[in-house]
C-alpha positions as CSV (number, residue, x, y, z in Angstrom):
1,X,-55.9,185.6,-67.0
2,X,-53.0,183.1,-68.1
3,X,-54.1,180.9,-70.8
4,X,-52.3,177.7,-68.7
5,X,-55.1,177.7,-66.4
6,X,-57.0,176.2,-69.4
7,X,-54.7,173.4,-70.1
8,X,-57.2,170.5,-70.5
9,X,-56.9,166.8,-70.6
10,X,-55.6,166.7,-74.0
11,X,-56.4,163.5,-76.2
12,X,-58.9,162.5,-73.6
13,X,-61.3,165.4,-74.6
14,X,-61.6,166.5,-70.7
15,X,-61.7,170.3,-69.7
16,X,-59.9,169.2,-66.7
17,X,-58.3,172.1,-65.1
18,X,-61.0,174.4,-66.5
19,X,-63.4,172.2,-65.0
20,X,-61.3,172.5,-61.4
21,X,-60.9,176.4,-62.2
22,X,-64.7,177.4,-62.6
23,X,-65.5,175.1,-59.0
24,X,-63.2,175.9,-57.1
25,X,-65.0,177.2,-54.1
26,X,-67.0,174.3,-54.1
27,X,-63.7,172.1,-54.1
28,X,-62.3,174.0,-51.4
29,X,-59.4,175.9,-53.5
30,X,-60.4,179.2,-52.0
31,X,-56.9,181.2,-53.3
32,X,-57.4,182.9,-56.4
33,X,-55.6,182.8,-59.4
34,X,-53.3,185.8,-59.9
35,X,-54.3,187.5,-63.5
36,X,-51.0,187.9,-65.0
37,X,-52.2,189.1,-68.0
38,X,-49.1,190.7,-69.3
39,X,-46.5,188.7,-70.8
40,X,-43.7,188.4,-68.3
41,X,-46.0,189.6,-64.9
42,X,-45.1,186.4,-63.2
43,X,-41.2,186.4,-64.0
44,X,-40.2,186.4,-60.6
45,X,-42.1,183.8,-59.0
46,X,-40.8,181.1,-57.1
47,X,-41.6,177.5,-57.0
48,X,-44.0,176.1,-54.5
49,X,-43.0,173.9,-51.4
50,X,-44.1,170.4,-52.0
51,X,-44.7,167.9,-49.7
52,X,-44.8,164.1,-51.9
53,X,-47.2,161.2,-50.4
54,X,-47.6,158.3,-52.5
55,X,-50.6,157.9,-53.5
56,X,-51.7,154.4,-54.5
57,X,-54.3,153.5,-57.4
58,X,-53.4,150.1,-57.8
59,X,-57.1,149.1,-58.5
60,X,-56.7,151.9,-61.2
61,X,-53.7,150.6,-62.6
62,X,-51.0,153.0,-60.8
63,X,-48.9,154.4,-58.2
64,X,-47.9,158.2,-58.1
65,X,-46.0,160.9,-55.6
66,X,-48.4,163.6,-55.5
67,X,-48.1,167.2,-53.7
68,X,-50.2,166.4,-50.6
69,X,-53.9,167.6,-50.3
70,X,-54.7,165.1,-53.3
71,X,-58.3,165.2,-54.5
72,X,-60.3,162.8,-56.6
73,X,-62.9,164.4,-59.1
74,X,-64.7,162.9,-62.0
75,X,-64.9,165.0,-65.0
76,X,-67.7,165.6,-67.4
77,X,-66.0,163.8,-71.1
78,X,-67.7,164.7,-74.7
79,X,-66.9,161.8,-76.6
80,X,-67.2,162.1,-80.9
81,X,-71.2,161.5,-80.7
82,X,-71.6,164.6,-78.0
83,X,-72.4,162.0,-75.5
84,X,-71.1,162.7,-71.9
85,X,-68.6,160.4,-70.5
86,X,-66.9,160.6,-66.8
87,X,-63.3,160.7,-66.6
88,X,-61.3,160.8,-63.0
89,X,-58.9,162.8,-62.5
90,X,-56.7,163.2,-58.7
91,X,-55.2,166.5,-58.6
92,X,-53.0,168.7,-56.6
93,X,-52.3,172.8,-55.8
94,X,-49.2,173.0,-53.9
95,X,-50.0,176.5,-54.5
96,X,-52.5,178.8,-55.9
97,X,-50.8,179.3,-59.4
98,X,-49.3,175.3,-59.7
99,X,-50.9,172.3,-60.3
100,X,-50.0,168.4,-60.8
101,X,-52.6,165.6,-62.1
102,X,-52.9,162.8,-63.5
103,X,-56.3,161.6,-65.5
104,X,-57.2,159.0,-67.6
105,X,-60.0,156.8,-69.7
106,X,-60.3,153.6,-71.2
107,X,-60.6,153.4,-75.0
108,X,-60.6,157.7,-75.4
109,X,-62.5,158.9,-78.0
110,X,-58.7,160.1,-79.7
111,X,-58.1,156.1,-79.9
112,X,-60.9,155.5,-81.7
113,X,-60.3,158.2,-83.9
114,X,-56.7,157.3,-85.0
115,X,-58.0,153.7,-85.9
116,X,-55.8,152.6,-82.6
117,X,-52.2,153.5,-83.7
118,X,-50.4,154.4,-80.4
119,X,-48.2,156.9,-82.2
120,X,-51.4,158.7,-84.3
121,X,-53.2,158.3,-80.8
122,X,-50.4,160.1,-79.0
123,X,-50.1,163.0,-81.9
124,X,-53.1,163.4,-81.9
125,X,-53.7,163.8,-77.6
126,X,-50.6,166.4,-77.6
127,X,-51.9,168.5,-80.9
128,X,-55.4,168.7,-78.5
129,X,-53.6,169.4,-75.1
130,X,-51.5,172.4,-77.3
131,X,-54.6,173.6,-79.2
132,X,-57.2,173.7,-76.6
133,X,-54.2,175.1,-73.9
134,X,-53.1,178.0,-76.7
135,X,-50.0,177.0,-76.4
136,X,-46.7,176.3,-78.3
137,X,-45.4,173.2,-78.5
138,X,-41.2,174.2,-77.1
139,X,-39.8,170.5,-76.8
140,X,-41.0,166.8,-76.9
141,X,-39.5,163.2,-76.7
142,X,-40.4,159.6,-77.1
143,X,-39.7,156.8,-74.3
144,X,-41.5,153.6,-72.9
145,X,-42.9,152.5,-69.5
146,X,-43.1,148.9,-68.9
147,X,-42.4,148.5,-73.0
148,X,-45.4,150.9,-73.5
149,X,-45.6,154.3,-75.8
150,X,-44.5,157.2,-73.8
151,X,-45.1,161.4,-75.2
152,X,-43.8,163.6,-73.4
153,X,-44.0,167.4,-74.1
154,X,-43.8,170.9,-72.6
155,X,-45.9,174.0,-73.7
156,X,-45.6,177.2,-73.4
157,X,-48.2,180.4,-73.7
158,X,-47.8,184.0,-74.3
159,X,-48.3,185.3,-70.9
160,X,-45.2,182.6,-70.0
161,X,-47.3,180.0,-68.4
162,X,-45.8,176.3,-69.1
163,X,-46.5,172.9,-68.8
164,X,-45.0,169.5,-68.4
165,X,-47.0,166.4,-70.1
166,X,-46.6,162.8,-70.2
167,X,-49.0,160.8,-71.8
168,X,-49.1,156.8,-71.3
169,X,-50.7,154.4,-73.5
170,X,-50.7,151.5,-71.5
171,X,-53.2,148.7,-74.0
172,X,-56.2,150.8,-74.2
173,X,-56.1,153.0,-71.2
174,X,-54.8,156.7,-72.2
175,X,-52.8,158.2,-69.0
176,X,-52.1,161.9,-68.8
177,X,-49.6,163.0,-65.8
178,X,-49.7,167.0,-65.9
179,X,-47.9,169.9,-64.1
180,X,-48.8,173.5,-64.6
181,X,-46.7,176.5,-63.2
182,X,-47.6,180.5,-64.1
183,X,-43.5,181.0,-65.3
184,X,-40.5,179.1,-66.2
185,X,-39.1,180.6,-62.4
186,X,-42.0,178.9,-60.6
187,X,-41.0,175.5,-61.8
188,X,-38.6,173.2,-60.6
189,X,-37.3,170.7,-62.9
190,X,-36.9,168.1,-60.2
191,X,-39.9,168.2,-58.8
192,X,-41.8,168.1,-62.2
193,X,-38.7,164.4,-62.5
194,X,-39.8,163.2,-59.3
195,X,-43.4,163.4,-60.4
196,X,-43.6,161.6,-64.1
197,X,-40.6,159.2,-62.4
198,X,-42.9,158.1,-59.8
199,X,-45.5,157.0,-61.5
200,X,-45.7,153.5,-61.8
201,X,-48.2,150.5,-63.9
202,X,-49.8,148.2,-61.7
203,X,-49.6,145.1,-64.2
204,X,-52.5,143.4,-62.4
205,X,-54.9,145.4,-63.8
206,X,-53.5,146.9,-66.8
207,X,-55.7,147.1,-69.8
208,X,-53.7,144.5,-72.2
């Protein structure tokens, strides 16, 4: 099985997409995952037909184009003390193999840790994403949104699975937008663009 279906909420300490993966009958994601489990087995795939909606969170702080057939799900967090937290988390599958979320948590147990400097905070979320994912880190860059600290990076496992990953530290809330494809062929850079592009701060109710 590709090691990308285990990308997690990195930073956040969420087994997001594992969490998704091991329910997904009960969720109603009936496809399964193709296996893949030789380097290169899903070379040739294609990416997936997305139809965008906006979805509006502005009581969560946000706006974001998401594949349509969004779902809401709170996720079981482990914060330093082993005590269980829920996160939310909306999610998408335009397809069985691709996936696009977004997540986030108020003052994350990876904040507290790095004594609340944004860039230690942000190292410290991507080195999580990329350990507990098995992947490599293959590129990453630094911007702002709305003058806030912006990460965003791209991983890669062996099997050729890859990600995209922005995280947002917007005050004290930690934001994680994430696409997953099984192979560099089944993603298209536009879409993954339109995606982090689209999401937007609600001011109102940012966490200052």
């Amino acid at each position: 099985m590709n090691r990308w279906y285990y990308i997690v909420l990195g930073g956040i300490l969420v087994v997001g997409v594992i969490y998704i993966y091991l329910h997904r009958q009960d969720l109603g994601i009936s496809v399964p995952f193709s296996s893949g489990s030789e380097p290169g087995a899903n070379a040739d795939l294609r990416p997936a037909h997305i139809d965008w909606v906006k979805v509006d969170r502005s009581f969560q702080g946000f706006t974001v184009d998401m594949p349509s057939g969004t779902s809401e799900i709170e996720v079981p967090a482990y914060n330093q003390q082993g005590a269980a937290e829920q996160v939310t988390m909306i999610y998408s599958y335009p397809d069985a193999e691709t996936s696009f979320s977004v997540s986030w948590e108020d003052n994350p147990p990876v904040m507290q840790a790095s004594g609340g400097s944004a860039d230690l905070t942000l190292d410290m979320a991507r080195d999580d994403a990329l350990t507990r994912s098995q992947c490599s880190l293959v590129s990453e860059s630094r911007t702002t949104l709305d003058g806030y600290p912006v990460r965003d990076f791209v991983g890669r496992n062996e099997s050729g699975g890859v990600f995209n990953a922005r995280l947002i530290l917007a005050g004290q809330r930690l934001y994680l937008l994430m696409s997953a494809f099984p192979s560099v062929t089944a993603r298209r850079d536009s879409d993954v663009t339109r995606f982090f592009n689209s999401f937007h701060l609600v001011s109102s109710t940012n966490n200052d």
